[in-house]
C-alpha positions as CSV (number, residue, x, y, z in Angstrom):
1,X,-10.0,-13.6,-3.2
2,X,-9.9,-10.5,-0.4
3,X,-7.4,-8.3,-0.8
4,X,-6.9,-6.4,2.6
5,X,-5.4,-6.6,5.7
6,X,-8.8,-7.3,7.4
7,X,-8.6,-10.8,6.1
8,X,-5.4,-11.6,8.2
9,X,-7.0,-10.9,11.9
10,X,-10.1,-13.0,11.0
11,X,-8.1,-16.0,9.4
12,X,-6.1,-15.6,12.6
13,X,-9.1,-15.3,15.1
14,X,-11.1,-18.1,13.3
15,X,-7.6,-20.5,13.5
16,X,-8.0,-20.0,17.8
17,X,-11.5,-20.5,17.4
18,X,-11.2,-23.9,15.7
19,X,-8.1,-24.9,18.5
20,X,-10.4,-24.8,21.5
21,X,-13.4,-26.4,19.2
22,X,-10.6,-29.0,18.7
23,X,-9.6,-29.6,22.3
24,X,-13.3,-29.7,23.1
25,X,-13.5,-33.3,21.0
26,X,-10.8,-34.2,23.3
27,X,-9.5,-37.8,22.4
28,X,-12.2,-37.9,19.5
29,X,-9.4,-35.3,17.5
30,X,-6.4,-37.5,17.1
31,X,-5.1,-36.9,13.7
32,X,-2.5,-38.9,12.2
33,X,-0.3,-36.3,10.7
34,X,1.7,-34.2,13.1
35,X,1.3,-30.7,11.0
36,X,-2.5,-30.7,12.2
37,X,-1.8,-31.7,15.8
38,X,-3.3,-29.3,18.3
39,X,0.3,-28.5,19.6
40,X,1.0,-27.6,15.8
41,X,-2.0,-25.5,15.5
42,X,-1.3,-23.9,18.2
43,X,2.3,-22.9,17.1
44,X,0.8,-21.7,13.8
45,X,-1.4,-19.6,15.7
46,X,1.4,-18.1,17.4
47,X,3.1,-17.4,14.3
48,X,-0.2,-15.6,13.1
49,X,-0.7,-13.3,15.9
50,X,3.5,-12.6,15.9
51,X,2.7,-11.8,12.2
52,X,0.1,-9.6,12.0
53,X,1.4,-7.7,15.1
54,X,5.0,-7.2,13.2
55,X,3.0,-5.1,10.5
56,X,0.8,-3.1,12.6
57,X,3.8,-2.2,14.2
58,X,6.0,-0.8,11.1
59,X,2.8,0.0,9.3
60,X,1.8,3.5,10.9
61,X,5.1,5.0,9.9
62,X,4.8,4.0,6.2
63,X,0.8,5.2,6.8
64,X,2.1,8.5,8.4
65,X,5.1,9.2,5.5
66,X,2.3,8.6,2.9
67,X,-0.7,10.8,4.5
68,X,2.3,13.2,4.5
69,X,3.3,12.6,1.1
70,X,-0.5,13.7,-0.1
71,X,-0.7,16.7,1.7
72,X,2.7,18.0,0.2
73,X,2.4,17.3,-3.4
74,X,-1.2,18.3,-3.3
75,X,-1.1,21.8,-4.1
76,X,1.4,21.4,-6.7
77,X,-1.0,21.9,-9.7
78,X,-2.4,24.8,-8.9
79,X,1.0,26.7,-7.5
80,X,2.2,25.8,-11.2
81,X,-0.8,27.2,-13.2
82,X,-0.5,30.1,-11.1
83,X,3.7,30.3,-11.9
84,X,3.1,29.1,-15.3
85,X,0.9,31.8,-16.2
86,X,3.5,34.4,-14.5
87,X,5.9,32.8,-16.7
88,X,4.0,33.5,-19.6
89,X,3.7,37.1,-19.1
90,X,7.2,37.6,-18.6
91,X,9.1,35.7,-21.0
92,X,9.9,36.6,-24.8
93,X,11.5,33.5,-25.4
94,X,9.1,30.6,-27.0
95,X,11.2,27.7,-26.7
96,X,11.6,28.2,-23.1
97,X,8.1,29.0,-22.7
98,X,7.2,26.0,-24.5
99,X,9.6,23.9,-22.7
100,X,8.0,25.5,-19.2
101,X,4.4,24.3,-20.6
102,X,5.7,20.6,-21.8
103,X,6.8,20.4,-17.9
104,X,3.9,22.3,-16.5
105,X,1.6,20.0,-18.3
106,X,3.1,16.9,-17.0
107,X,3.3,18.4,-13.5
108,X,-0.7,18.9,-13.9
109,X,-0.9,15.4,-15.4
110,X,-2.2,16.6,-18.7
111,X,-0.9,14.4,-21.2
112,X,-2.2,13.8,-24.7
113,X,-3.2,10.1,-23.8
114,X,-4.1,10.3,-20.5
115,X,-6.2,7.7,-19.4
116,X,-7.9,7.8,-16.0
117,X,-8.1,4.2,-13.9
118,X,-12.4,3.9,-14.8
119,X,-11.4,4.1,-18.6
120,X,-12.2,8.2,-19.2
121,X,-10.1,10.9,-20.0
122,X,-8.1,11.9,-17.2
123,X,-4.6,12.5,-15.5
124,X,-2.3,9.7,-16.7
125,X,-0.7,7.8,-13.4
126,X,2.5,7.4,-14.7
127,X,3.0,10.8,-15.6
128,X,1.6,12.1,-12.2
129,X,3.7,9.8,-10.5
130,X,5.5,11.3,-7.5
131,X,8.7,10.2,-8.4
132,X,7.8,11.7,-12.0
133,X,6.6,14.7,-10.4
134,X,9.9,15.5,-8.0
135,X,12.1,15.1,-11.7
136,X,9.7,17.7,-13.7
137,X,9.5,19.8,-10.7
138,X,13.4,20.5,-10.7
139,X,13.6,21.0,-14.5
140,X,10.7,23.4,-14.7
141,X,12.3,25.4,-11.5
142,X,15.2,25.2,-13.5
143,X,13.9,26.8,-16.5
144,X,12.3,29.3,-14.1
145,X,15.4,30.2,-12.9
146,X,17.4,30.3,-15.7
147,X,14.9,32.7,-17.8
148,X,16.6,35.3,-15.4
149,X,13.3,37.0,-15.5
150,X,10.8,35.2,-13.2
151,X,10.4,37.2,-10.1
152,X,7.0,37.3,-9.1
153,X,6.2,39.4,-5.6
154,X,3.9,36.7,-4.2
155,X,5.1,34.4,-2.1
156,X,4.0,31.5,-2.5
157,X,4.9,31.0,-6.3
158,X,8.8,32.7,-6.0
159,X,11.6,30.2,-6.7
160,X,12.6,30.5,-3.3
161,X,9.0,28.9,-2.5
162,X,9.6,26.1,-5.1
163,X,12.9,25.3,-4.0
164,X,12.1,24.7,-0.6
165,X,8.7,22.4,-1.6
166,X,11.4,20.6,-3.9
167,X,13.5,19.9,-1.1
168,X,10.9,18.7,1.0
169,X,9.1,16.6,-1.4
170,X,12.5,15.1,-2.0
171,X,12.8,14.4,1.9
172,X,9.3,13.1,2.0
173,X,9.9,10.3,-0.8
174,X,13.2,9.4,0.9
175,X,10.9,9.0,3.7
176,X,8.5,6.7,2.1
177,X,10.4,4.4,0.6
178,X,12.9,4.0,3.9
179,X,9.2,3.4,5.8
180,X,8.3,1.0,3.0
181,X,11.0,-1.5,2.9
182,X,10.0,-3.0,6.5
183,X,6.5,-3.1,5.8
184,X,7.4,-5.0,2.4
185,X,9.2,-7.3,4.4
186,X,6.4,-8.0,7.0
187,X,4.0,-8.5,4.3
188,X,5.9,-11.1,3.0
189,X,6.4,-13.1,5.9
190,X,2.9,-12.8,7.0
191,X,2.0,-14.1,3.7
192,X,3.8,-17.0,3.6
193,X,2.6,-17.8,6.9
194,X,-1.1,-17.6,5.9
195,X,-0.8,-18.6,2.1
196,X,2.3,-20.1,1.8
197,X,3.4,-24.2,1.6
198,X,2.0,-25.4,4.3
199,X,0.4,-22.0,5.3
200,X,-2.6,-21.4,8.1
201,X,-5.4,-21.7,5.1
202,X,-3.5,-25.4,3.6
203,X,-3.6,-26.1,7.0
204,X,-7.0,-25.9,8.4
205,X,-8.1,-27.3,4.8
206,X,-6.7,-30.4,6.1
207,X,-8.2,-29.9,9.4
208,X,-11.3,-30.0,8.1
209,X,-11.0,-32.9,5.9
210,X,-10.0,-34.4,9.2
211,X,-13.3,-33.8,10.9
212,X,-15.2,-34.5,7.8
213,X,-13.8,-38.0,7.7
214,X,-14.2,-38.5,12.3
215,X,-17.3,-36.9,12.9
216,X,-20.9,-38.0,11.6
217,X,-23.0,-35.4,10.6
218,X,-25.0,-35.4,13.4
219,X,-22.0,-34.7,15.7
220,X,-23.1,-30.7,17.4
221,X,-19.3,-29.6,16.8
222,X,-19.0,-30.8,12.8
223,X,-21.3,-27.8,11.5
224,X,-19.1,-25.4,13.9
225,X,-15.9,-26.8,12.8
226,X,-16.9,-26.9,9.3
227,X,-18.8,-23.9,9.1
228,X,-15.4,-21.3,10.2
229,X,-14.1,-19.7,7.2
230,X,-10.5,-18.8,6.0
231,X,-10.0,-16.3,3.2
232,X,-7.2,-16.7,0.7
233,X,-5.3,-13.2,0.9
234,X,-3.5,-11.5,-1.5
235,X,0.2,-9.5,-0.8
C-alpha cells in the first residue's frame, strides 16, 4: 500500500484515462448500475482533481512553516553545549547545575534510553520533540537566569539571545499547527474520495469487473482497460 501523495495524481490521471477508453466502446459500455455510468465517472473525476488541487493549495504553507521550523530549532544543541558549559564554570551551586544538565541533556536528546528509529542508540523522538523542546528550553533559560550569575560576553549564547529564539520558536509552532489543521482537513476529504465507501479505487474495481464480464479477451480495449492501475493510499 503507497503512502504518498504521488499516488493521488496517478489514481486521478489513470480514472480520466479509463473515461475516454470508456466512451471509445461507445454503446458496448452500458453498465447497469448508475455509480459506474460514464456521467458518474466523470463526476468522480471532478471530485479527484477538486481534491488534490485543495491540498496543493494549503500544503505549501504547512511545507514553508515546517522548513522554517527545521532551520530554527536546528542550532539549538550546540548553542546549549556551548551555554551549558559556561554555566558550569560559573555556578557553585550543584543542584542547579545538575538541574541545568537534566534539561540540557534533554534539549540534546540525550536520554538514558534513547532509541533511534533503525533500532541503535540514538536521540530519543519523544524527548527531542519540538514541543518537548520549547518546554525544556524555558526551564533551562529559567534556571540560567535565576542563577543571577550567567552573563557570558558572547552573543549568541546571552539570555537575551535565548529569550528571543524562545519567542520565536514559540511563534513558529503556533505557526505550524494553525498551517496544519487545513491541510488535515484536505487530506481527509481527499481520502475519502479515493479510498473511502464508494471511493475512486471501489469504483473502478467495479468498472473493471464490468469489462471483464462485456468484452472477450480478444477485444483491443480489454488489456488497456484492465491493465490501468489504481493504488490504495494511505492518510
Amino acid at each position: 500500500m503507497a503512502n504518498t501523495d504521488s499516488g493521488y495524481p496517478i489514481n486521478a490521471a489513470n480514472l480520466k484515462d479509463l473515461i475516454i477508453r470508456l466512451k471509445a466502446l461507445g454503446v458496448d459500455y452500458n453498465p447497469p448500475r448508475p455509480k459506474i455510468s460514464i456521467e458518474a465517472l466523470e463526476l468522480l473525476s471532478k471530485n479527484a482533481e477538486e481534491a488534490n488541487r485543495a491540498l496543493s493549495l494549503v500544503l505549501p504553507v504547512y511545507s514553508n512553516a515546517v522548513d522554517e521550523q527545521e532551520i530554527l530549532f536546528k542550532p539549538l544543541a550546540a548553542l546549549i553545549t556551548r551555554s551549558y558549559n559556561y554555566f558550569k564554570v560559573v555556578i557553585d551551586n550543584p543542584d542547579k547545575l545538575q538541574t541545568a544538565k537534566t534539561l540540557a541533556d534533554r534539549l540534546r536528546g540525550m536520554g538514558k534510553n534513547s532509541i533511534a528509529a533503525d533500532g541503535t542508540d540514538g536521540p530519543s523522538r519523544s524527548r527531542v520533540s519540538y514541543d518537548n523542546r520549547l518546554e525544556n528550553s524555558k526551564q533551562y533559560i529559567d534556571v540560567l537566569a535565576l542563577s543571577k550569575v550567567y552573563e557570558p560576553v558572547q552573543e549568541d549564547i546571552s539570555l537575551a539571545t535565548f529569550q528571543a529564539l524562545l519567542a520565536a520558536m514559540e511563534n513558529n509552532i503556533t505557526a505550524v499547527a494553525l498551517a496544519k489543521t487545513p491541510v488535515d482537513d484536505a487530506r481527509k476529504k481527499r481520502f475519502n474520495i479515493f479510498q473511502g465507501e464508494q471511493g475512486l479505487v471501489d469504483t473502478v474495481l467495479d468498472v473493471k469487473n464490468y469489462i471483464k464480464a462485456i468484452l472477450k479477451s480478444d477485444h483491443p480495449q480489454r488489456k488497456h482497460i484492465l491493465g490501468l492501475t489504481f493504488t490504495r493510499m494511505k492518510l
